[in-house]
KOLDO-557945 format. One line per 2 residues: their letters; for each residue x, y, z negated of N, C-alpha, C. Coordinates in nm, 4 decimals, padded with zeros to 6 digits. Atoms other than C-alpha are relative to their C-alpha. Example, Ala and Ser with C-alpha at 12.3 -4.5 7.8 and 13.67 -1.06 7.14 Angstrom:
BEGIN
as) 00.0890:-00.1190:00.0000:01.2300:-00.4500:-00.7800:00.0900:00.1200:00.0000 | -00.0820:-00.1190:00.0060:01.3670:-00.1060:-00.7140:-00.0770:00.1090:-00.0730
***
This chain:
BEGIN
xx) 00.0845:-00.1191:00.0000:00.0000:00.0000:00.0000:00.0885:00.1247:00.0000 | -00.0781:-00.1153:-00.0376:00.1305:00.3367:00.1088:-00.0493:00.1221:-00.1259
xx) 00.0221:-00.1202:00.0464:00.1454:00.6525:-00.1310:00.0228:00.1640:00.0812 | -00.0412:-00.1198:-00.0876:00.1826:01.0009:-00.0313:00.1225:00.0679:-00.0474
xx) -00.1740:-00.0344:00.0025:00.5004:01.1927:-00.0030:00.0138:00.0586:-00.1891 | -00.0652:-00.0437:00.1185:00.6645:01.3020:-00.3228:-00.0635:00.1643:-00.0023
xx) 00.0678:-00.1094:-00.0033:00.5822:01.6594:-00.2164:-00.1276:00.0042:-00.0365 | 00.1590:-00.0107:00.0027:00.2139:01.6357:-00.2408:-00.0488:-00.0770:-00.1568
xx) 00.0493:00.0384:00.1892:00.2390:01.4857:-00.6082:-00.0089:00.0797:-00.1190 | -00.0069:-00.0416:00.1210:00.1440:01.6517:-00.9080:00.0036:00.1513:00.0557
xx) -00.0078:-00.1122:-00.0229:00.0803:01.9278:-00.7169:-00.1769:00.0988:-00.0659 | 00.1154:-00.0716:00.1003:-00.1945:02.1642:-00.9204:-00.1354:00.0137:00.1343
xx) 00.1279:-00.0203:-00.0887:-00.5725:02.1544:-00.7012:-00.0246:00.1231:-00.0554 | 00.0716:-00.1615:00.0450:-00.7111:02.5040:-00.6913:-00.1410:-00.0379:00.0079
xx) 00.1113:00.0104:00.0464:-01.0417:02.5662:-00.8025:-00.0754:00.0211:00.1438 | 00.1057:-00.0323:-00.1139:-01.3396:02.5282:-00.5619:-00.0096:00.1195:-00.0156
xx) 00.0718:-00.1427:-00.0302:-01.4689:02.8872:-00.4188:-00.1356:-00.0743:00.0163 | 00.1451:-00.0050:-00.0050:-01.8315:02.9232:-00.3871:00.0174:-00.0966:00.1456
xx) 00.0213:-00.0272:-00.1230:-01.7819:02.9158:-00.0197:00.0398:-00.2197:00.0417 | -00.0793:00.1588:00.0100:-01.6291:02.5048:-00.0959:-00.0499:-00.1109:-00.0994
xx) 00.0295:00.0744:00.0949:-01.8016:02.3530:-00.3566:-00.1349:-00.0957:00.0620 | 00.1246:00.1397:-00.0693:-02.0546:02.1508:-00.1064:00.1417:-00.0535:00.1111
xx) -00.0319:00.0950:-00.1215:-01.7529:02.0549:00.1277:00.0813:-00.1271:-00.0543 | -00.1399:00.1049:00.0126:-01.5269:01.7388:00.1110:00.0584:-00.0239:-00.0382
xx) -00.1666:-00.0093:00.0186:-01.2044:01.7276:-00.0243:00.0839:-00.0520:00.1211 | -00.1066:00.0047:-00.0789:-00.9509:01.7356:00.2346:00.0495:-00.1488:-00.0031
xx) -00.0889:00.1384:00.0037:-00.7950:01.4010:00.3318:00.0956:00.0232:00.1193 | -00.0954:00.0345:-00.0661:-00.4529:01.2928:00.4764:00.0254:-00.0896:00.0957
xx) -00.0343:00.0688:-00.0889:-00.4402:01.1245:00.7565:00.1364:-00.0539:00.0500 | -00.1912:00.0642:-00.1330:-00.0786:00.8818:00.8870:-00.0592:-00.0959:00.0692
xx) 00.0288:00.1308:-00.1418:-00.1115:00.7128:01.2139:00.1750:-00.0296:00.0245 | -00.0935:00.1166:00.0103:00.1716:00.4527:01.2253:-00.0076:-00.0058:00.1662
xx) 00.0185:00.0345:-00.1935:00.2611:00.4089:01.6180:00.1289:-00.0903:-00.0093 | -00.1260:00.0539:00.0171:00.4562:00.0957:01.6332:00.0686:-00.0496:00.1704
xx) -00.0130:-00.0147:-00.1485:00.6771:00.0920:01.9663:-00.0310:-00.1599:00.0897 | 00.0076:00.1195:-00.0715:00.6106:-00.2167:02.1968:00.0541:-00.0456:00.1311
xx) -00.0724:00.0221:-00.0399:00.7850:-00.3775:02.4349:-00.0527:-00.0453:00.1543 | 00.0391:00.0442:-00.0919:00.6442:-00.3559:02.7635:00.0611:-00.0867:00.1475
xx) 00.0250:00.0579:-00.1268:00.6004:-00.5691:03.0758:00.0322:00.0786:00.1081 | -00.0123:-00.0766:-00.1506:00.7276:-00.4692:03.4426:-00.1012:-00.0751:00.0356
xx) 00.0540:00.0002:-00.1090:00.4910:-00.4584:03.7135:00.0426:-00.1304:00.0150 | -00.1059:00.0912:-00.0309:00.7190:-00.7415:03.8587:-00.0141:-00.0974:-00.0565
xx) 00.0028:00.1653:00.0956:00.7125:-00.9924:03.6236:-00.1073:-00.0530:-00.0174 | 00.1318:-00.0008:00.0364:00.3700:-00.9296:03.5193:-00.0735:-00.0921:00.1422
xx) 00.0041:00.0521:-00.1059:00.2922:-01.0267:03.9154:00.0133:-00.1484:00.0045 | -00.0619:00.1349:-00.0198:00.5269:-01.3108:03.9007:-00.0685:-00.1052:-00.1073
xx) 00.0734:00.0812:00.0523:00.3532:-01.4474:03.6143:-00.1245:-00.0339:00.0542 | 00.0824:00.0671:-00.0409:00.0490:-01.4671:03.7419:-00.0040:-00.0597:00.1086
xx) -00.0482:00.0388:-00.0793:00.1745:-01.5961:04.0331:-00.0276:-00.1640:-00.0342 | -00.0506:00.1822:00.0028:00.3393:-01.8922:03.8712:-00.0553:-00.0746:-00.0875
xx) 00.1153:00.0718:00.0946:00.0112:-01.9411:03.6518:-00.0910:-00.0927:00.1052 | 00.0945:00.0641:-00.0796:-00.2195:-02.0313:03.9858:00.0213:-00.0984:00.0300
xx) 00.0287:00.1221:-00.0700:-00.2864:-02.3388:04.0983:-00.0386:-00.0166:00.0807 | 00.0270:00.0552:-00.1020:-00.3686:-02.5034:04.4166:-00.1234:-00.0609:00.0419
xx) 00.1115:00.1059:-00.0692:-00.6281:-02.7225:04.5731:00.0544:-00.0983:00.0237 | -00.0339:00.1837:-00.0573:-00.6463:-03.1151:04.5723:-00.0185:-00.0514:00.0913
xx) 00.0680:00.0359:-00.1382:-00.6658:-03.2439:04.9135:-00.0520:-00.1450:-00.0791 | 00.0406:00.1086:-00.0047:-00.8826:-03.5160:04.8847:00.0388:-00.1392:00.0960
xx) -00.0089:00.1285:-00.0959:-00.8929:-03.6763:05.2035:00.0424:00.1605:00.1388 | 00.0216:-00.1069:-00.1303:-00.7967:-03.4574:05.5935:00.0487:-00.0808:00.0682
xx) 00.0012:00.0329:-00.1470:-00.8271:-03.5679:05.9419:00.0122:00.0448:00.1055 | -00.0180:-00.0862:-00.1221:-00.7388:-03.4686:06.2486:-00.1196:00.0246:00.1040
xx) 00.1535:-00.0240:-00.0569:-01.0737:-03.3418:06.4241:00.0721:00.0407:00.1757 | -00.0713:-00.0609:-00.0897:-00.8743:-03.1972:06.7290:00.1127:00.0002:00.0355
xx) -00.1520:-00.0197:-00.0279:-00.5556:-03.1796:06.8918:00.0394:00.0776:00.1792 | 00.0100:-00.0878:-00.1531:-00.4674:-02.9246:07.2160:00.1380:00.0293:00.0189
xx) -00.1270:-00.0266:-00.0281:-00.1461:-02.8100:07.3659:00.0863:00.0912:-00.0980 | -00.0485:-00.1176:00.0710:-00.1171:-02.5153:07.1571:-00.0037:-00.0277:-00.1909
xx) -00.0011:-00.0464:00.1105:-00.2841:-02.5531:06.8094:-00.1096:-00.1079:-00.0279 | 00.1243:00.1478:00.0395:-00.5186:-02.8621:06.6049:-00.0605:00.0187:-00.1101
xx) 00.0968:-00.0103:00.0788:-00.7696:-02.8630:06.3886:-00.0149:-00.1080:-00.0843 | -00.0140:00.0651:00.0857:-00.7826:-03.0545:06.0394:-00.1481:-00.0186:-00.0828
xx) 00.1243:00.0345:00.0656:-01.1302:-03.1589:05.8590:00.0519:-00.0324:-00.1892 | -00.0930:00.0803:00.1443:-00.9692:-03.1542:05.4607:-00.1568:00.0534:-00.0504
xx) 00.0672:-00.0459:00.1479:-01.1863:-03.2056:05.1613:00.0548:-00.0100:-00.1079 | -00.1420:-00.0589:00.1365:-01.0385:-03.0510:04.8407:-00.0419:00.0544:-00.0872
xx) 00.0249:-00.0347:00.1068:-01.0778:-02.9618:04.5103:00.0399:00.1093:-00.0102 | -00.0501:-00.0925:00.0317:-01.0084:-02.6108:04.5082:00.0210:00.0883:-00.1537
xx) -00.0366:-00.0525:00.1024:-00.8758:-02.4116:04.1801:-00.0985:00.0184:-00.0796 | 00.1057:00.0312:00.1045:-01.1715:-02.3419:04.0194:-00.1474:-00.0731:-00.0053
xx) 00.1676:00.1309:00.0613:-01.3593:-02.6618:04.0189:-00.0681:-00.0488:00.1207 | 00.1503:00.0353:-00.0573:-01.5339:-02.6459:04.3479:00.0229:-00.0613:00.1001
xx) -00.0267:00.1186:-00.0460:-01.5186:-02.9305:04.5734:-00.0611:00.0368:00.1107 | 00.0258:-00.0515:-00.1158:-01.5332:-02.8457:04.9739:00.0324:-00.0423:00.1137
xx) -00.0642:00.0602:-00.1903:-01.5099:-02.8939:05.3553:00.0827:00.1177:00.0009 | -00.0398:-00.1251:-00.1061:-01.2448:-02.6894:05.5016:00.0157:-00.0124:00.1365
xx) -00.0804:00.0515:-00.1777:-01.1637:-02.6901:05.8895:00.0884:00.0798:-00.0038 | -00.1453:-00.1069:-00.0001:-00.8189:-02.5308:05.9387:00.0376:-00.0645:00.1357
xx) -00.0649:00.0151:-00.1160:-00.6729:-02.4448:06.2672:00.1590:00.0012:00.0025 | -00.1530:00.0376:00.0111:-00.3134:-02.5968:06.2397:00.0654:00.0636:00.0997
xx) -00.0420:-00.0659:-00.0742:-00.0683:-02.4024:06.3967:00.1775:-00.0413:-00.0819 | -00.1221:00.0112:00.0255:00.3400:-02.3959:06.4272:00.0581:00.1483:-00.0466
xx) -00.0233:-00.1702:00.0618:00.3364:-02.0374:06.3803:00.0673:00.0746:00.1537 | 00.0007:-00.0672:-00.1216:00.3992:-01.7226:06.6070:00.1137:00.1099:-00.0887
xx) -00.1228:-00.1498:-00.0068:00.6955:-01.4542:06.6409:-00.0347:00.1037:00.0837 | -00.0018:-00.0905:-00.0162:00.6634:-01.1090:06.6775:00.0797:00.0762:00.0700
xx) -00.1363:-00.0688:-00.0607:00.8751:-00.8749:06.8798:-00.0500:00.1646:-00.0018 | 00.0481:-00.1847:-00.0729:00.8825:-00.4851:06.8305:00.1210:00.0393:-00.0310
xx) -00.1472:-00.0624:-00.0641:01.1545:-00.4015:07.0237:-00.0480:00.1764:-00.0069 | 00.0101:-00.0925:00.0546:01.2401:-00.0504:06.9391:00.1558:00.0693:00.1077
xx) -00.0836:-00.0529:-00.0420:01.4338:00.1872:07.1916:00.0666:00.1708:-00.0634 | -00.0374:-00.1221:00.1026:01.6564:00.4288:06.9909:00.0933:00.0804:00.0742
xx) -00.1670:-00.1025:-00.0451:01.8614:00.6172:07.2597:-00.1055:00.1139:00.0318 | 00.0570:-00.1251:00.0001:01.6141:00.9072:07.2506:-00.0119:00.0655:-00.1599
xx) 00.0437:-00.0826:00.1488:01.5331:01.1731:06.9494:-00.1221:-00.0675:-00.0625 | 00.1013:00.0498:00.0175:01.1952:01.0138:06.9562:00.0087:-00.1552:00.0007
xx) -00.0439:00.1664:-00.0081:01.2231:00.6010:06.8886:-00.1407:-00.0316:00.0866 | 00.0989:00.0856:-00.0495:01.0075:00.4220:07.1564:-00.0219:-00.1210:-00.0215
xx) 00.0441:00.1003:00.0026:00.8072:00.1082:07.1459:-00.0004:-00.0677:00.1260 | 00.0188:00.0866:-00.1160:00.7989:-00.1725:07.3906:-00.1043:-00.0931:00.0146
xx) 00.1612:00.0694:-00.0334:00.4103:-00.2696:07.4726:-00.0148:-00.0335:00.0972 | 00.0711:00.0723:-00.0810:00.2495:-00.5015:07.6644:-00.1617:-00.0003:00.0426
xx) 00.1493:-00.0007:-00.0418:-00.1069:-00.4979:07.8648:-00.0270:-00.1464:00.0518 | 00.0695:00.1055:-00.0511:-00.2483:-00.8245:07.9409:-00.1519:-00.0389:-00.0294
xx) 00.1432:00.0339:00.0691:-00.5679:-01.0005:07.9259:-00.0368:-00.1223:-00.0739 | 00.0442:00.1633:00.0987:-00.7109:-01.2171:07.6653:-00.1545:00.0186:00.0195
xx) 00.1586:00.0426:-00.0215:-01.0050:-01.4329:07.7214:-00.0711:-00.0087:-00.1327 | 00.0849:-00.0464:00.1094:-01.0884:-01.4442:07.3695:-00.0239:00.1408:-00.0267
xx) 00.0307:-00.1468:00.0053:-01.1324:-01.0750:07.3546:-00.0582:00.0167:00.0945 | 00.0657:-00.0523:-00.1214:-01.2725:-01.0500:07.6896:00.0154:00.1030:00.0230
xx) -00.0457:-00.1549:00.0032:-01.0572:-00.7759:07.7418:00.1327:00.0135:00.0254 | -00.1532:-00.0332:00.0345:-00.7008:-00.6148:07.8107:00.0048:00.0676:-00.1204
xx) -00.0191:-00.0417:00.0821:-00.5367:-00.5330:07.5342:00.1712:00.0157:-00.0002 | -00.1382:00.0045:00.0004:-00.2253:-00.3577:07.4191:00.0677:-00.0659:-00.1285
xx) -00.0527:00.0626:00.1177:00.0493:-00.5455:07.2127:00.0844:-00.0074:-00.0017 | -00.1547:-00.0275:-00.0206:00.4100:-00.5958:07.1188:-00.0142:-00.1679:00.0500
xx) -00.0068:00.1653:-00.0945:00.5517:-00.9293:07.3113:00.0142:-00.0716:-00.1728 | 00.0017:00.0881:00.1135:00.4956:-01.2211:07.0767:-00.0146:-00.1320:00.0900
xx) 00.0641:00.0892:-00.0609:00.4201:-01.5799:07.1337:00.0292:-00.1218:-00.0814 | -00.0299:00.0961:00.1228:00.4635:-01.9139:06.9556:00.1231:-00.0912:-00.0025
xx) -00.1239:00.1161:00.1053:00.7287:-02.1430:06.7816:-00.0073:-00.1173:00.0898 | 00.0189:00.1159:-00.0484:00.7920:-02.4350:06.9873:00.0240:-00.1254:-00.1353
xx) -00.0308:00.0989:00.1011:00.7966:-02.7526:06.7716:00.1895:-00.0041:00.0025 | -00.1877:-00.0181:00.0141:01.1596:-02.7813:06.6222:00.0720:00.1367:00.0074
xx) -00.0224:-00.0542:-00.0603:01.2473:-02.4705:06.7198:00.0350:00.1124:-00.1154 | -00.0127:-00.0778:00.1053:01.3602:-02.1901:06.4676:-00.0818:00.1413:00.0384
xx) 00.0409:-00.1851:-00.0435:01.2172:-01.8381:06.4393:00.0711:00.1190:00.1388 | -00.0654:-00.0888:-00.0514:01.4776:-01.6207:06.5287:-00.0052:-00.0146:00.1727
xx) -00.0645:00.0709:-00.1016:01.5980:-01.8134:06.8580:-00.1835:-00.0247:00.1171 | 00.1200:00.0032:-00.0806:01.1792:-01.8076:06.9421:-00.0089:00.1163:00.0566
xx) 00.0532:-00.1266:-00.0242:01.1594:-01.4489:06.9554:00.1063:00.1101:00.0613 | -00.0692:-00.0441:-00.0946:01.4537:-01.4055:07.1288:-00.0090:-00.0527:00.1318
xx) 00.0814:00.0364:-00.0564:01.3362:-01.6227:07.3794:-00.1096:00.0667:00.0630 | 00.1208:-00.1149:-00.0379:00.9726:-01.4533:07.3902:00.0375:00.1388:00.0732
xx) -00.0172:-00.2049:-00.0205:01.1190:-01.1175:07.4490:00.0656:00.0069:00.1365 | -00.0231:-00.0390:-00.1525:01.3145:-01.1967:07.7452:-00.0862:-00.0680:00.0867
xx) 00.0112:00.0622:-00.0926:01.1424:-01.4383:07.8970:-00.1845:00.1107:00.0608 | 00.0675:-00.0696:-00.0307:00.8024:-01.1956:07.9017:-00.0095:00.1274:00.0269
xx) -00.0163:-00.1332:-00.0643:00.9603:-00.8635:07.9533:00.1614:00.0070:00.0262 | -00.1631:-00.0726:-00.0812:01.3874:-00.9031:08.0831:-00.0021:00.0247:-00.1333
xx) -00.0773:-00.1250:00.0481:01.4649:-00.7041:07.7810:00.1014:-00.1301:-00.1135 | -00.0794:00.0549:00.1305:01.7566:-00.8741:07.5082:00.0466:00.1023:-00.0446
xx) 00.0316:-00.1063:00.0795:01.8245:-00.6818:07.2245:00.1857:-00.0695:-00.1105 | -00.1356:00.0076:00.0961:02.1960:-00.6373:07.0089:-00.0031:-00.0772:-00.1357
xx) 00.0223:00.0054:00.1570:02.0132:-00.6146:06.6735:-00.1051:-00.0856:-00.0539 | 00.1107:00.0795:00.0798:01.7772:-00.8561:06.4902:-00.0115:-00.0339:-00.1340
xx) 00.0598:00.0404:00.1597:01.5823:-00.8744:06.1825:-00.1375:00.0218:-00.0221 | 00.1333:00.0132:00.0056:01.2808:-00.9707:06.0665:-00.0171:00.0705:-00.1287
xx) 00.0446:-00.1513:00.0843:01.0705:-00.6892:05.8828:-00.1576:-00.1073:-00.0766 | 00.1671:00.0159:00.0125:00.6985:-00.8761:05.8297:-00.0193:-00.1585:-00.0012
xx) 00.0702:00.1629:-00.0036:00.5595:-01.2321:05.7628:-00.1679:00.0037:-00.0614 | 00.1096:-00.0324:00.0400:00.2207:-01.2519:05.7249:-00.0977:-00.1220:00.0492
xx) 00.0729:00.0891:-00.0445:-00.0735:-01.4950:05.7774:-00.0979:00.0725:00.0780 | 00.0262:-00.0932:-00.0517:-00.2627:-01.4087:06.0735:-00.1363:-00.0040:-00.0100
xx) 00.1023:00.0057:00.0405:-00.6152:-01.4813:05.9828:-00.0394:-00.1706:-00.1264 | -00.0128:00.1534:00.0666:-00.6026:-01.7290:05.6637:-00.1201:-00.0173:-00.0417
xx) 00.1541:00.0538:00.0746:-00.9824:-01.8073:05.5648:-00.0032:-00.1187:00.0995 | -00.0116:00.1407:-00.0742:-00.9399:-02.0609:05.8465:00.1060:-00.0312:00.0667
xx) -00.1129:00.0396:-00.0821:-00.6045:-02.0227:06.0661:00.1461:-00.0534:-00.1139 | -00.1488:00.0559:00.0653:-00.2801:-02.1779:05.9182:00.1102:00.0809:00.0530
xx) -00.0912:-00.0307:-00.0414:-00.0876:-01.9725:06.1256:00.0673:00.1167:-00.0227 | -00.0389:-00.1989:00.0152:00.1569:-01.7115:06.0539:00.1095:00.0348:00.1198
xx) -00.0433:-00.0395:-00.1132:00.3408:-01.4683:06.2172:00.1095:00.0848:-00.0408 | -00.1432:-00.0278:00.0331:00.7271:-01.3638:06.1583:-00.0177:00.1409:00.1307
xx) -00.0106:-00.1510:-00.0990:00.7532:-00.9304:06.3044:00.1566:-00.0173:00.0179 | -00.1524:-00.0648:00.0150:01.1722:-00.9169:06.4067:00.0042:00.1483:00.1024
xx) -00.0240:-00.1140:-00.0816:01.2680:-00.5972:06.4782:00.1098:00.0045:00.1080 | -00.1092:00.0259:-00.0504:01.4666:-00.5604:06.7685:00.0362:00.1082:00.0784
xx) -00.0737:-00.1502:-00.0487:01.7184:-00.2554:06.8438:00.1145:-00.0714:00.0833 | -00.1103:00.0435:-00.0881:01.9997:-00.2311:07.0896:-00.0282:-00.0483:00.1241
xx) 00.0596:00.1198:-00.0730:01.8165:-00.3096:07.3664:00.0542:00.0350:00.1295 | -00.0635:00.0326:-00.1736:01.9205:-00.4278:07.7315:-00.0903:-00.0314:00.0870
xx) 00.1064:00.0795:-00.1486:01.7090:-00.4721:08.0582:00.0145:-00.0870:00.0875 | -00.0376:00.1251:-00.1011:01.6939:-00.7357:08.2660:-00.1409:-00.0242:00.0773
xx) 00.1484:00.0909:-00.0969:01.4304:-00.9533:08.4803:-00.0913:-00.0601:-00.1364 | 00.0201:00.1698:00.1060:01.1679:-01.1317:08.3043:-00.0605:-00.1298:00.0854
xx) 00.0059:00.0990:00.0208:01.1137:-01.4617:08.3144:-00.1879:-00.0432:-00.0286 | 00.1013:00.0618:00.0731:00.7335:-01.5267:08.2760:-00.0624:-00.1145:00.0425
xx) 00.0206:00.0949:-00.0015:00.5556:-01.8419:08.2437:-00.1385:00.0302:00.1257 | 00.0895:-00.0447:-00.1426:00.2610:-01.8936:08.5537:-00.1010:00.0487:-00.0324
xx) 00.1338:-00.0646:00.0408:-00.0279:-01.7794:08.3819:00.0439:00.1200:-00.0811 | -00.0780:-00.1300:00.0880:00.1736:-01.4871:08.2377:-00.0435:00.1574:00.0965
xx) -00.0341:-00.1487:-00.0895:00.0632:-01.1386:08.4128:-00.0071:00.0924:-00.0927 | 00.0258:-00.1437:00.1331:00.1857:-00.8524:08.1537:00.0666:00.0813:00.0950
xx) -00.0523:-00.1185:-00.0540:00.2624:-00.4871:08.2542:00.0495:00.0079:-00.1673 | -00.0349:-00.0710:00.0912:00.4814:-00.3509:08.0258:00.0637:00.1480:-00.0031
xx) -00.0252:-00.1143:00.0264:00.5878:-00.0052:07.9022:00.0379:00.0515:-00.1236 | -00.0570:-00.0608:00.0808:00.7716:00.2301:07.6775:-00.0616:00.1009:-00.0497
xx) 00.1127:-00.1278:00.0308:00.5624:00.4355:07.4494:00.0740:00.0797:-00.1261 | -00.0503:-00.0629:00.0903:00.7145:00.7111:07.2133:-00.0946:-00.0672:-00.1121
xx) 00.0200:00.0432:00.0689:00.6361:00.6391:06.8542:-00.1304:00.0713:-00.0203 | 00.1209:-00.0857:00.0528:00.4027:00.9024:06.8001:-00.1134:-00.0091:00.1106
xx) 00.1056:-00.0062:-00.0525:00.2057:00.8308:07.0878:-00.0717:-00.1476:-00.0266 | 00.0624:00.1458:00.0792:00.1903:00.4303:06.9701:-00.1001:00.0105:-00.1286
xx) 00.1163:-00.0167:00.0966:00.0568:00.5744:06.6539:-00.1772:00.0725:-00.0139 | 00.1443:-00.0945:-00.0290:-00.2257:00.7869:06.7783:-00.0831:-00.1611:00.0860
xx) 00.0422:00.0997:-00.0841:-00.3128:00.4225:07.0097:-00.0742:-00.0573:-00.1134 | 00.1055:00.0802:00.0801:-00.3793:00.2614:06.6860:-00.0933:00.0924:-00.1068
xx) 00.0827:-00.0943:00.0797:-00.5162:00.5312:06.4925:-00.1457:00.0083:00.0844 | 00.1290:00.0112:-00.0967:-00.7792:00.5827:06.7708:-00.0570:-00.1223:00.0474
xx) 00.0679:00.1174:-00.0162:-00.8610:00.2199:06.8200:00.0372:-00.0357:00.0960 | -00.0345:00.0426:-00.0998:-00.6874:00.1842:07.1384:00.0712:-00.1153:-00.0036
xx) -00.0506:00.1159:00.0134:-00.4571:-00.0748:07.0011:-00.0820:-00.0202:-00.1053 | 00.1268:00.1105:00.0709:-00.7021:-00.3622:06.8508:00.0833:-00.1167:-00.0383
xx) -00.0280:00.1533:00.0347:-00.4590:-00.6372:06.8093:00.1134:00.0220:-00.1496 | -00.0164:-00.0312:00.1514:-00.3741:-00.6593:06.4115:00.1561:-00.0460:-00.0213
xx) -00.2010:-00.0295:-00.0253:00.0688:-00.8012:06.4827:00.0139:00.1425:00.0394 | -00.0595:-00.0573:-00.0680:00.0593:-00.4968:06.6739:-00.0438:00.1445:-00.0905
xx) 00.0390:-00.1308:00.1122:-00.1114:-00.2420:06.4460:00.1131:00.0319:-00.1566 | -00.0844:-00.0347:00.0905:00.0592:-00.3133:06.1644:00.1830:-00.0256:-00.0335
xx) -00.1492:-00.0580:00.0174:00.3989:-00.3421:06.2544:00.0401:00.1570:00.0506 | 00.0543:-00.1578:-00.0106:00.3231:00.0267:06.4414:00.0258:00.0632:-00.1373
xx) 00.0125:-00.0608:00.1620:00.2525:00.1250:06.0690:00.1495:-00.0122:-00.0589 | -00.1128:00.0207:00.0907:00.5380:-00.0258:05.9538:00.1044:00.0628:00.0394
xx) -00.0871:-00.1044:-00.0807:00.7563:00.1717:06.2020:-00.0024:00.1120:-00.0191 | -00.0115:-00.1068:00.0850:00.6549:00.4590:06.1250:00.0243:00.0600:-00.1380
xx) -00.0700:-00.0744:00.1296:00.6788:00.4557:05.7724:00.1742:00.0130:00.0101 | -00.1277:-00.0157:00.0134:01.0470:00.3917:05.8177:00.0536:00.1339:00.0580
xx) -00.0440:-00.0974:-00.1028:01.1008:00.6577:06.0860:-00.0882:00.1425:-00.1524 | 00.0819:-00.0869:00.0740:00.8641:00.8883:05.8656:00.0818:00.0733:-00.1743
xx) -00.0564:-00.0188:00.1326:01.0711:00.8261:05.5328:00.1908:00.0029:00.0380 | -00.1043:-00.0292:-00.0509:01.4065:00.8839:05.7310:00.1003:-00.1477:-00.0339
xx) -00.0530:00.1239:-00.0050:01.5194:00.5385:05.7252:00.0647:-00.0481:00.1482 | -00.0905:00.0781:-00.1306:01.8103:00.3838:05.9769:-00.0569:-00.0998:00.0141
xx) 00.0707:00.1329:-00.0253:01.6452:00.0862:06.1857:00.1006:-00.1171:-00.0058 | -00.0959:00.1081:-00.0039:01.9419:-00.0921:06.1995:00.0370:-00.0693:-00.1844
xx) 00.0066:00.0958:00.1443:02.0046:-00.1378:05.7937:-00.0853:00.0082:-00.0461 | 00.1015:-00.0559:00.0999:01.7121:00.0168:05.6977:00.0064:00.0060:-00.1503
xx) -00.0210:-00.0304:00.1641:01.8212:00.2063:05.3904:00.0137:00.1786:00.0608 | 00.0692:-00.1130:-00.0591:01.7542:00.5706:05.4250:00.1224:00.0879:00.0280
xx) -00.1269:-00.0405:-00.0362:02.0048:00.7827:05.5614:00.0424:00.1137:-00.0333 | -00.0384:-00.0838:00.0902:02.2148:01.0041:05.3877:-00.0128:00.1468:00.0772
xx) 00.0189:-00.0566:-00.0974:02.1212:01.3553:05.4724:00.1341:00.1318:-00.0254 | -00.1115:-00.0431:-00.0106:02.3850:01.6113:05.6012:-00.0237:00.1439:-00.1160
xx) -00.0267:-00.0706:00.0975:02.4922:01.8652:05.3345:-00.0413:00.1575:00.0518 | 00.0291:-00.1554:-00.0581:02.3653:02.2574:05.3582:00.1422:00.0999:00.0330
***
């Protein structure tokens, strides 16, 4: 049990005034603040992370199988409790390419127009395309890049991994950035007809801002380009670049 300070002992009470003899007596209030030892962001994350649990496959079958991508019939106990069909469209996964021309003041993009029948539509996009079985990332999307637009590129690194629609696709999709770039022929496969073109950055961003670019690899590595360019970041290490002295 706590007393009060030494000062405040035995010290003489003055007489109520008129103006005091209906109020209160005064009390002392101590608030105790004891320090605590917080949690990062970070960890906090990582814990709950490495609290979740999974889904039990029960039983999955192969419902499908096509040149490109197959379809799985699993039933599974998912995390909390509830017991389900899924269909998942199995995939090897897809590489990204946003080649990035840096010999101007302005950094251009390297987009593609073709047409997709699921969209029933042209659409613009950065060259991408998929993983052959066996086949590593990198070595795909160097590949992809010349063989659908000539261009090979000095610099490579991958910026983005992402799943590209997971409520049912399995497939993801690795963004490498690629600077340094060289022209050549391309190479495309027979059902391949792309136009391609060089679009300043700022006019790529007004494409997806306005809805002109629709395809979601191509939007948000766009985004992701610009923030770098935006927050004065070098594409090659990307770490921000020191700025020159007044």
């Amino acid at each position: 049990m706590q007393t009060c300070p030494a000062e405040y002992q035995n010290r003489p009470v003055p007489e109520r005034s008129r103006f005091s003899r209906n109020r209160k007596p005064n009390a002392v209030l101590y608030i105790v603040v004891m320090p605590t030892r917080q949690r990062s962001k970070s960890k906090h994350v990582k814990a709950i992370a490495g609290s979740e649990s999974k889904a039990r496959v029960i039983s999955s079958r192969t419902v499908y199988r096509g040149p490109v991508f197959w379809v799985t019939t699993d039933h599974v106990v998912e995390p909390g409790g509830v017991r389900a069909r899924r269909d998942i469209v199995r995939h090897t996964g897809s590489v990204v390419i946003l080649a990035v021309d840096e010999s101007r003041s302005t950094p251009r993009v390297l987009l593609e127009r073709q047409y997709r029948h699921a969209a029933n539509d042209y659409l613009w996009e950065l060259p991408a395309g998929r993983i052959d079985p066996g086949e590593n990332a990198l070595p795909a999307a160097q590949r992809e890049l010349l063989e659908e637009t000539g261009y090979t590129a000095s610099h490579w690194r991958r910026i983005l991994h992402f799943y590209a629609s997971p409520g049912f696709v399995a497939e993801t999709m690795s963004v490498y950035l690629a600077t340094g770039l060289h022209a050549g022929k391309a190479q495309p496969e027979a059902d391949e007809i792309i136009r391609k073109q060089m679009v300043p950055l700022s006019s790529a961003l007004r494409m997806v801002l306005s809805g002109k670019i629709r395809d979601s690899k191509t939007i948000s590595s766009i985004l992701w380009l610009e923030h770098q360019v935006a927050n004065n970041y070098d594409l090659r290490s990307l770490q921000p670049r020191k700025r020159a002295p007044r």
